[in-house]
PLY file of the C-alpha trace (Angstrom):
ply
format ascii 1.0
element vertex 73
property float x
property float y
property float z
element edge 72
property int vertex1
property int vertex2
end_header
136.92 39.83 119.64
139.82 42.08 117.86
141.35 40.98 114.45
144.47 39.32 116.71
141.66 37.41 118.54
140.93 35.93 115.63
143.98 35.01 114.17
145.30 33.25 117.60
141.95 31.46 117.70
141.90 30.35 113.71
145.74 29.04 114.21
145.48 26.85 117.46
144.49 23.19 115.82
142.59 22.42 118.86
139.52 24.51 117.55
137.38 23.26 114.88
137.07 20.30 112.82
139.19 21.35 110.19
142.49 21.25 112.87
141.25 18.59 113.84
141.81 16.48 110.50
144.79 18.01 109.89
146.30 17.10 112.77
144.94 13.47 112.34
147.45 13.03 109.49
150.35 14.39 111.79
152.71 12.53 113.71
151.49 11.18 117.44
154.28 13.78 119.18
152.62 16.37 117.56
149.37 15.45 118.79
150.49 15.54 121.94
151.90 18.73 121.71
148.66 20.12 120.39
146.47 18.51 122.62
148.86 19.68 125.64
148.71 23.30 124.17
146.01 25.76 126.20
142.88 26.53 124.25
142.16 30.30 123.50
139.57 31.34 125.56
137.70 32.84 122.33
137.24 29.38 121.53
133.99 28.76 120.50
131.82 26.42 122.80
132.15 23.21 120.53
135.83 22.55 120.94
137.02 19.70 122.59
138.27 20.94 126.13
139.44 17.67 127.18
143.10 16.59 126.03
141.82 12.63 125.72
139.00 13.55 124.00
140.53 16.08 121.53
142.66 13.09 120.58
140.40 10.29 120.92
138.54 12.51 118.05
141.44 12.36 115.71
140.75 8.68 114.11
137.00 9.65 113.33
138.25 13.07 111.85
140.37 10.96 109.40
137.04 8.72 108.40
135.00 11.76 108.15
137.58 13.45 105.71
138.12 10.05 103.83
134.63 9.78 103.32
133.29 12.97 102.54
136.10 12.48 99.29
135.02 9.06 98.24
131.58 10.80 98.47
132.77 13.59 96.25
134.73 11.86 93.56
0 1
1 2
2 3
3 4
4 5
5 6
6 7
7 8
8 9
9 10
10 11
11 12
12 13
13 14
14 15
15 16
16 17
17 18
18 19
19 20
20 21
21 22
22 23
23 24
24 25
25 26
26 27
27 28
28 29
29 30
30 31
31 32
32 33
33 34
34 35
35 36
36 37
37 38
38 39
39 40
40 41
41 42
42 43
43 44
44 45
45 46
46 47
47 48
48 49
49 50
50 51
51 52
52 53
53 54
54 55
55 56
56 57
57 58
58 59
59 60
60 61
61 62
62 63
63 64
64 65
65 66
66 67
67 68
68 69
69 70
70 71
71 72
């Protein structure tokens, strides 16, 4: 994987939890776009290939990031 690899792969919100949650707090169009967006084929093997289920995961991203604060605080 080359240093541009890397950079596609680390921008696409469709790979990783952390994209995930932030595009939980979005607006629904822009979850669409995202989940409508191809993945980068460097994508790891966890991500979410399936547009329904990338955004049927966005409500439990929000509860996981809500809870890991409370859990913090």
């Amino acid at each position: 994987m080359t240093p541009r690899d890397v950079l596609s792969v680390t921008r696409s919100l469709r790979t990783g939890a952390s994209g995930r949650t932030i595009l939980a707090y979005l607006s629904e169009d822009i979850q669409q776009r995202v989940a409508a967006e191809p993945i980068p084929e460097e994508a790891g093997p966890g991500v979410l290939r399936d547009p329904q289920e990338f955004l049927d995961s966005l409500p439990r991203s929000v509860t996981s990031a809500t809870a890991s604060v409370c859990r913090s605080a």
